[in-house]
C-alpha positions in Angstrom: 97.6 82.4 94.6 99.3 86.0 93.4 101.2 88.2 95.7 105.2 86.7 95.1 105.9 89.3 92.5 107.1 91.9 94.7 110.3 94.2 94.7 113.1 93.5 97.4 113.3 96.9 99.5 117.0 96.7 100.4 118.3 96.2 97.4 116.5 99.2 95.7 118.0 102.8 95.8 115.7 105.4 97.7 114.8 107.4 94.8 113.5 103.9 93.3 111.8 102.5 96.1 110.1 105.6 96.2 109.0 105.4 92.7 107.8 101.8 93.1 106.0 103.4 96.3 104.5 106.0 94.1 103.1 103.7 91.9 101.8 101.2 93.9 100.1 104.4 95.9 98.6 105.2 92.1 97.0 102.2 91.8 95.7 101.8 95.4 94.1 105.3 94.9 92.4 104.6 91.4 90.8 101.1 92.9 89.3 103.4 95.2 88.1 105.7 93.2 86.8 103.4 90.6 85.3 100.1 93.0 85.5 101.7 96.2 86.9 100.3 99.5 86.3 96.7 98.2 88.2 97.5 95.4 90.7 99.5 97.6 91.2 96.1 99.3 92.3 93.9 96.9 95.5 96.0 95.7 98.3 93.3 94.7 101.9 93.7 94.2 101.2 91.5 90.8 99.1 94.4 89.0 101.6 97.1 90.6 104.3 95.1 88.7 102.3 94.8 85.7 101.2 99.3 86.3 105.3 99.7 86.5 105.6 97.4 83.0 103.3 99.1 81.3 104.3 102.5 82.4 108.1 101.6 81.2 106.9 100.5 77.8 104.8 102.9 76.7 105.9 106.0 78.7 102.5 107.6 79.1 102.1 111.1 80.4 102.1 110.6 84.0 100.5 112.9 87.0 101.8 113.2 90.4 100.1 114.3 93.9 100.4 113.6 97.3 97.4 112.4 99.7 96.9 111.2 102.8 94.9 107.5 103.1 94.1 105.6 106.2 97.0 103.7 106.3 99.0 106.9 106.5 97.0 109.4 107.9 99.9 111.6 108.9 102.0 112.4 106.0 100.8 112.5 102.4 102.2 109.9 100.0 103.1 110.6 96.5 100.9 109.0 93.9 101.7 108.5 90.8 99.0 107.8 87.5 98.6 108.0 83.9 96.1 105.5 81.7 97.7 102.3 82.8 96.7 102.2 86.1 93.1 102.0 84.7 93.9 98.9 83.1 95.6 97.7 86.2 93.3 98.3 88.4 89.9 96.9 86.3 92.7 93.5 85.8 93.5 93.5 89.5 89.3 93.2 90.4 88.7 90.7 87.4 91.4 88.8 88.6 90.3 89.2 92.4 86.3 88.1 91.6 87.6 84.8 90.6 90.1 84.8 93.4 87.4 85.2 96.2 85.0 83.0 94.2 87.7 80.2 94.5 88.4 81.2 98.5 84.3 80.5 98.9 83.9 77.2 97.0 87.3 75.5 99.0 87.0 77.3 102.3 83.5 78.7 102.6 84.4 81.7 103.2 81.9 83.6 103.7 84.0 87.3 104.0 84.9 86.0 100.2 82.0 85.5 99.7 80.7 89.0 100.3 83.3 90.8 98.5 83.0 88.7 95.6 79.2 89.8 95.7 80.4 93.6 95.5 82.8 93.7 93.0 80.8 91.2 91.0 78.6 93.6 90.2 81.0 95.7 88.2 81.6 92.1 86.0 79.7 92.8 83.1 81.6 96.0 82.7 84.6 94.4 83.0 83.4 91.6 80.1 82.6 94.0 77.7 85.6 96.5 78.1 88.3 93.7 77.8 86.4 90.3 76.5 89.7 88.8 76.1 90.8 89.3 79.0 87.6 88.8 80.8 87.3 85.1 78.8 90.8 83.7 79.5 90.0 84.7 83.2 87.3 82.7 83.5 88.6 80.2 81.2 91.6 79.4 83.0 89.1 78.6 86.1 87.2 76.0 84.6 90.3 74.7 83.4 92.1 75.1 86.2 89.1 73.3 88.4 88.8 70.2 85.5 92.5 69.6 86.0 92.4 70.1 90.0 90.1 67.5 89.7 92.1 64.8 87.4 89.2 65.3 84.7 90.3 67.2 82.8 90.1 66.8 78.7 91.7 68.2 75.9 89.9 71.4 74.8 90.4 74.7 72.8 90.2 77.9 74.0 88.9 80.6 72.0 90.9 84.1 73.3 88.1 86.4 72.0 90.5 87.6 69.4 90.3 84.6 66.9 93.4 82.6 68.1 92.5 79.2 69.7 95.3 77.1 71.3 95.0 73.5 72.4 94.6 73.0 76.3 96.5 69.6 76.4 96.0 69.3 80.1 95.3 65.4 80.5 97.8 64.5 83.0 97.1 66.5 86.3 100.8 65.6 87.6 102.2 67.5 84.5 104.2 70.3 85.7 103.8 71.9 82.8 99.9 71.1 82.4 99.1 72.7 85.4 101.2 75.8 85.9 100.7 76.5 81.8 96.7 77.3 82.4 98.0 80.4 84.5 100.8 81.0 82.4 98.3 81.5 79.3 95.7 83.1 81.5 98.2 86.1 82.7 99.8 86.0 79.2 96.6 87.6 78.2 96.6 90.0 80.9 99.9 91.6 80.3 99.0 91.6 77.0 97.3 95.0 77.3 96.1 95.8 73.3 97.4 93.8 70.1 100.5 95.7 69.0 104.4 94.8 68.2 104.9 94.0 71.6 101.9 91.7 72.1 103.7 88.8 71.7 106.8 89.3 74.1 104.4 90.6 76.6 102.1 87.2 76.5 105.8 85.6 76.9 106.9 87.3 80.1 103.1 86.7 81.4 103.3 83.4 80.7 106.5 82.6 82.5 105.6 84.5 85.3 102.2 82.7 85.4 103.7 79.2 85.5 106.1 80.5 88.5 103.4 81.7 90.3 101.5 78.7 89.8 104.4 76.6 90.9 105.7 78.5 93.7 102.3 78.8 95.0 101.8 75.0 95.3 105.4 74.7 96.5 104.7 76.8 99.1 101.1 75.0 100.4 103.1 71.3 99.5 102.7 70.9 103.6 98.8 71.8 103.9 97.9 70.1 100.8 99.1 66.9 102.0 97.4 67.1 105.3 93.9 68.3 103.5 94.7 65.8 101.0 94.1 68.4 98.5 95.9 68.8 94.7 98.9 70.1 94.5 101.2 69.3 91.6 104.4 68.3 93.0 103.1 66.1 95.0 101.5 64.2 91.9 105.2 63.5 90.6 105.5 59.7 92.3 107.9 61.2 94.8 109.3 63.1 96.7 111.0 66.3 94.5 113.9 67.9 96.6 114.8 71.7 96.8 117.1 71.7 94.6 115.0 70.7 91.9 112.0 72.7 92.4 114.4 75.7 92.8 115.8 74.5 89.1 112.6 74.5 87.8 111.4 77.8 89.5 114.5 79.2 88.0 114.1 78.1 84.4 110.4 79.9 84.4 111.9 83.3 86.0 115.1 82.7 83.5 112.6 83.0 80.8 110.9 85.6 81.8 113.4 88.1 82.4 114.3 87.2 78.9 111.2 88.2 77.4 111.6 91.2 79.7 115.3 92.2 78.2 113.9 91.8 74.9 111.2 94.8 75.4 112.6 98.2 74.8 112.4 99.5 78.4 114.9 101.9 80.0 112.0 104.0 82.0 111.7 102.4 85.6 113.9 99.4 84.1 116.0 99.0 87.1 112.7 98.9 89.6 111.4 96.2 87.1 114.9 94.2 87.0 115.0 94.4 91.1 111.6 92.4 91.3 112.5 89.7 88.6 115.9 89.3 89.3 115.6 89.5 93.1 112.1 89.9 94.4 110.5 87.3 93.0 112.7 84.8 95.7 112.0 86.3 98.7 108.9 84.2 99.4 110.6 81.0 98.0 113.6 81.6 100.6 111.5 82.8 103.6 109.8 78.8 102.8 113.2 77.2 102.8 114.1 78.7 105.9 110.5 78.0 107.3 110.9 74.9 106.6 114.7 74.2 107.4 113.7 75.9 111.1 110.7 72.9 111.3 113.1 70.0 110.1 115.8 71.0 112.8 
């Protein structure tokens, strides 16, 4: 599902692209060092988004270096870490478990199926470092699966942190049903520790989450049909046009960089404003023009 939050290259300065390319060489280098190849492998441009946040929020004490990998075996890249590319990276495997699980139970997958077995093995460490985190995770799955489903009932979700909010997911054609069990899932996830910013930062996840969700099922509308498998807009009793789904996709991103202004950020703020402003859409218009090319 993840992978639309990404930065659009032309429109960043060098210096900034390089930044962005620093960190998302950070992160890639501590999944290696803390999971391995495996967890190598699943570097996203979701938790590099959330590694840049983080970084602009709290302005750690960061260290740079330059190494060679296998994808550039000629030239060392700058890397750049500090504390929140831990978090990132143990947020990016909790996130990918369930990710490969899902791939295995719809496709049988079974090259899903063996990673999920390896970096399964590091989920009880992951459940007791960040049981929030860990529980809306795997929360949001059985949710998620109950409402994929149509059977889904009202329940109450208990964040590991003594809130509980109502699940009111009855309708499985509810736009807002469906895309708000990710939105509250990565809510929690960008909500790295209970502070004053907690709250803004489950905001912005949340929005994000429900575009994800959204532009993720926009995107598979085509496939879904022909596997006769769920897929929320086309649960809306006809047949919604670009222009709408692009309204609604906008409304979510329009909230989010809201929550985003709202967060005292001027470190890496530009590199952050390129990806919600901008990046974000290139997926949605390389879709459009996919499918404008197929319709002509």
């Amino acid at each position: 599902m993840f992978g639309y939050i990404i930065a659009n290259k032309p429109e960043l300065k060098i210096k900034d692209y390089e930044i962005y390319h620093s960190y998302y060489c950070g992160l890639c280098h501590t999944l290696k060092r803390r999971y391995g190849r495996a967890g190598q492998l699943t570097l996203s441009y979701d938790m590099t988004f959330l590694y840049i946040l983080l970084s602009g929020l709290y302005e750690p004490e960061e260290t740079d270096s330059e190494r060679r990998c296998v994808l550039h075996p000629a030239k060392k890249q700058l890397q750049r870490e500090n504390p929140y590319a831990v978090y990132a990276a143990d947020m990016n495997v909790l996130l990918s478990y369930y990710d490969l699980m899902d791939d295995w139970q719809d496709e049988h997958s079974h090259k899903s199926l063996a990673a999920a077995r390896i970096l399964g093995k590091r989920l009880p460490e992951l459940e007791e470092a960040y049981p929030r985190q860990a529980a809306a995770v795997k929360r949001y799955v059985e949710e998620l699966g109950r409402l994929e489903s149509a059977v889904c009932t009202p329940d109450a979700v208990d964040t590991g942190a003594g809130a509980r909010s109502e699940v009111l997911a009855a309708d499985p054609s509810s736009l807002d049903a469906a895309a708000g069990l990710t939105g509250t899932m990565l809510g929690e996830i960008f909500c790295m520790k209970e502070d004053e910013w907690a709250l803004t930062l489950r905001r912005l996840g949340f929005y994000l989450g429900k575009y994800i969700y959204l532009m993720d099922a926009w995107e598979d509308r085509s496939s879904d049909r022909e596997k006769g498998s769920y897929n929320v807009w086309l649960m809306q009793g006809r047949e919604v046009d670009e222009q709408e789904a692009r309204s609604v996709l906008n409304l979510m991103m329009s909230e989010c960089a809201f929550s985003f202004e709202a967060l005292p950020v001027l470190k890496n703020a530009e590199i952050i404003r390129n990806i919600l402003y901008s990046g974000v859409w290139i997926k949605y218009e390389q879709v459009r023009q996919k499918e404008n090319e197929s319709k002509n």
